[in-house]
N, C-alpha and C positions, 0 to 999 in steps of 0.2 A: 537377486532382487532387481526390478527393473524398475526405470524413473520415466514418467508420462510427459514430458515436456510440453507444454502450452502455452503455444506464444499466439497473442493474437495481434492482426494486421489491420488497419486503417489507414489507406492511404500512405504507406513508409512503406514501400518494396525496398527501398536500397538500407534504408536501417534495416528492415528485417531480413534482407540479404544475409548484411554482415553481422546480424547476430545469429543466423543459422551456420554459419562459415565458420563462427569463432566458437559452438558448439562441437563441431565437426573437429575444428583443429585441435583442441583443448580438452574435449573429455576422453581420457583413456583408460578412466579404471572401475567404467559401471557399465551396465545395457538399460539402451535408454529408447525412446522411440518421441520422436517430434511429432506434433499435431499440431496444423497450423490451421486458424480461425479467419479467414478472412470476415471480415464485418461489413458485408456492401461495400466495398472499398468503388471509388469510382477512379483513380489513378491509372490502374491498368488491369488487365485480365490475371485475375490471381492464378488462371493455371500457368503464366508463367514460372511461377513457383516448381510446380512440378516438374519442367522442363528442364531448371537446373539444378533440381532437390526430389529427383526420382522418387527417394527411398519415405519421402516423410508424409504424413498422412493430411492431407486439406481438405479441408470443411468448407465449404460456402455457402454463408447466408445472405438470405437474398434481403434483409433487413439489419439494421444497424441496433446489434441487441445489447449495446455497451458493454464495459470492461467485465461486468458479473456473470450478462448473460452468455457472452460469448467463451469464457473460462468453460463454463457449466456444459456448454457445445461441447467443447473439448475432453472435459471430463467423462460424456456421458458416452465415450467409446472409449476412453482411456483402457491402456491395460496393464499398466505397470503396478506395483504393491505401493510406487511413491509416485505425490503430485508435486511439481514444481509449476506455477504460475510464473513466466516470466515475460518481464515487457520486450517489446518490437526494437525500442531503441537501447538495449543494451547489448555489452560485447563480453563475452569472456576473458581474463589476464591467463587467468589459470586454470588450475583441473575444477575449479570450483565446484559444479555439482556431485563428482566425487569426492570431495571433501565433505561437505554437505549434508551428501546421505550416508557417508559413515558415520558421522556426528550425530545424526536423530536415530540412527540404527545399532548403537550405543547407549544411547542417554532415552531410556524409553519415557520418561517423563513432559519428554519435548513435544509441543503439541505442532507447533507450527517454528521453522528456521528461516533464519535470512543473513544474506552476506554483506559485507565490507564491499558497497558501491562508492565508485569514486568517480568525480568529474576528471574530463581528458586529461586534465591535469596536475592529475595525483592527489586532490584533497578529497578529504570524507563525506560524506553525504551525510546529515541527519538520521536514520533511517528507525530509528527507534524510540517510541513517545509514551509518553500518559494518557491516560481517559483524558477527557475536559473535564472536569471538575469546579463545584462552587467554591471547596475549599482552597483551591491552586488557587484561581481566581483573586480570594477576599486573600491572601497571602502577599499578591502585588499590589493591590488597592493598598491595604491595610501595611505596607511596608514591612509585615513581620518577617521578611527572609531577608532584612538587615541584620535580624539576632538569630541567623541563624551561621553552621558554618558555609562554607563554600562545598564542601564535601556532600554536605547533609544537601544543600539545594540541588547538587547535579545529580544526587540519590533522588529527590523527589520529581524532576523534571525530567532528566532524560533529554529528548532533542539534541539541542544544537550543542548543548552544555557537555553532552557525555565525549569521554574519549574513546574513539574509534577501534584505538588498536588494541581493546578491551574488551573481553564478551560480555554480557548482561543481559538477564531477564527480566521483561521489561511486560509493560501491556498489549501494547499494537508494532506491529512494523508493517512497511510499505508493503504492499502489494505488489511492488517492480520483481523480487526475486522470494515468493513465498513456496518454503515445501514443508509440506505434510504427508502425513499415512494414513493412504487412503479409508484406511478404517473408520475416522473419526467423522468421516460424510455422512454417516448415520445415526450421528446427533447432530443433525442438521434436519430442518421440513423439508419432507422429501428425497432426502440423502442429497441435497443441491446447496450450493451456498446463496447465500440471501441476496435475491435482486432486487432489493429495495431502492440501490442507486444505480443508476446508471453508471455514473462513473464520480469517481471520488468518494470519498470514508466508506467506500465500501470493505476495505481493509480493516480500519477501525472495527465495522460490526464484524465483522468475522473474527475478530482476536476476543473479542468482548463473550460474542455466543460459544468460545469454545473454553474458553475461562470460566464459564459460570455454569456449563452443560460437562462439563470433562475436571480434570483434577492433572490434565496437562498444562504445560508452563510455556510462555512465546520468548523465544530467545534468539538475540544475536552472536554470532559471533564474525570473527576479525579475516580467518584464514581461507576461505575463499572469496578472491578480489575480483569484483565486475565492473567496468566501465559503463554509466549510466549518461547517455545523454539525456539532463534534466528534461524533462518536455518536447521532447523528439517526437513523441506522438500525437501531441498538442501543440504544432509549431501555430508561430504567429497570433498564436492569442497572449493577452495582458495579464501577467500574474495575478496583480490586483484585482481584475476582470473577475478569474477564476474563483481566486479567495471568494470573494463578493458574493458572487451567483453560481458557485458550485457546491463550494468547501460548508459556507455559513447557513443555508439550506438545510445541506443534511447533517452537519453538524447539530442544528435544531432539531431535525425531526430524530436522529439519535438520541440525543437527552430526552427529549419527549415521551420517545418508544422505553426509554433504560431507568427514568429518573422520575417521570412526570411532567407535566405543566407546568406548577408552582416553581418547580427548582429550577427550570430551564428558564421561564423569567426572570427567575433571580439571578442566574445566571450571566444575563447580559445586562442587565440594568450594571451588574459592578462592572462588568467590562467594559460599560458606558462611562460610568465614573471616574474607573481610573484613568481610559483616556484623557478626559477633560481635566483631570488630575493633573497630567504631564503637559500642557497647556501649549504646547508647540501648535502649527495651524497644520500639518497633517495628522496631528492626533486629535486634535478636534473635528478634521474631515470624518476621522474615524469615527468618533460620537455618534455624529450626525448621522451617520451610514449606521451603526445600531440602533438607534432612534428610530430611523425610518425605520426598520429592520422589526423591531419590535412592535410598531403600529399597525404593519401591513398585518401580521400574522395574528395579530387581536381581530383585524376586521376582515379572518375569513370567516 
């Protein structure tokens, strides 16, 4: 069995240097083949890539088709029986994509894996979360996950709450380190994954469509370890920025697309509340920013 690796490039030649280098060093116990996506990079000539990574296959598009479209690039010459999505600015510790795909070529229930990413500095990265939901939502408004246990809340959230050095199946996981088989691209339109974003929760809708299209499970687990430089590929922009006008966008138009209208208003109207609940002045910045947020998208 061979693994398609797809890593795509924006402007990071030296992250995606050493995340090619640390593939190289690190995987010894699968056959695998690299496809590298340049995205219109304007940094430098992506065939330098080729000049010092002979063996790996580069794509160049002469357009900037973000993180879905340019996977999809990738994909759609791929030849391996598994896909691994992986971002530009991550490194290898270990053999991790062979750990990886003996794990989902074991457990055939697995739809989609992801590993144990960690900052340079040993801690765990979030990398595994819940839908948004109105019920999560009116749970913090509504203070009911004071009666609950602490156990039962990290069962229901997931995120920042879970312990790392523990597998779980969960809803969504990042898109930094996603593998799948290949098979399930055909319960996709198209047999492509959804480019509905450009870049951001496009992971989300792909854990969602293969959940509710398959009767496969999205799971993490612990044992292969990757160094993720958060935002390596999006340096110099403002998290908040992001959140704002990337994250909260399609955040919207996913509940919209999966839930409806109604519920997706409802949705943030409590997210509004409970901000204003916690009465501090950046969480009432926060209101306000839902607020606006909610009035724009009334008067498209």
């Amino acid at each position: 069995m061979m693994v398609s690796i797809i890593i795509i490039n924006y402007n990071t030649y030296h992250l995606t240097t050493k995340c090619i280098e640390s593939i190289y060093s690190k995987t010894k116990n699968c056959k695998y083949e690299i496809i590298l996506v340049d995205n219109a990079s304007s940094e430098c000539d992506p065939h330098l890539f080729l000049k010092k990574f002979p063996e790996i296959n580069l794509i160049i598009s002469s357009t900037n088709t973000g993180f879905a479209g340019g996977n999809n690039l990738g994909i759609a010459v791929a030849m391996g029986d598994y896909i691994l999505l992986l971002n530009s600015d991550t490194e290898l510790v270990n053999d991790a994509i062979s750990i990886a795909l003996q794990k989902i070529q074991d457990d055939s229930n697995i739809g989609v894996l992801t590993a144990q990413l960690i900052y340079p500095d040993g801690r765990s990265q979030a990398v595994a979360g819940r839908f948004p939901s109105l019920k999560k939502e009116l749970f913090e408004f509504l203070r009911i996950y004071k009666f609950e246990s602490k156990q039962k809340k990290v069962e229901r959230m997931h995120g920042d709450l879970w312990d790392y050095s523990k597998p779980v199946e969960t809803d969504w996981v990042w898109g930094t380190f996603f593998m799948f088989n290949k098979k399930i691209l055909k319960d996709f339109p198209n047999n492509k994954l959804h480019e509905d974003f450009f870049m951001y929760f496009e992971d989300v809708l792909w854990c969602y469509h293969i959940q509710r299209h398959t009767s496969l499970s999205i799971n993490y687990i612990p044992e292969p370890i990757i160094i993720h430089h958060l935002s390596g590929s999006s340096m110099n922009v403002d998290s908040i920025d992001i959140y704002r006008t990337k994250v909260v966008p399609h955040e919207y138009a996913f509940l919209k697309m999966t839930k409806g209208i109604v519920y997706t208003y409802l949705y943030y109207l409590i997210k509004m509340f409970h901000q204003i609940t916690l009465r501090k002045k950046d969480n009432i910045n926060t209101a306000v920013f839902y607020w606006n947020f909610i009035k724009k998208t009334l008067n498209r």
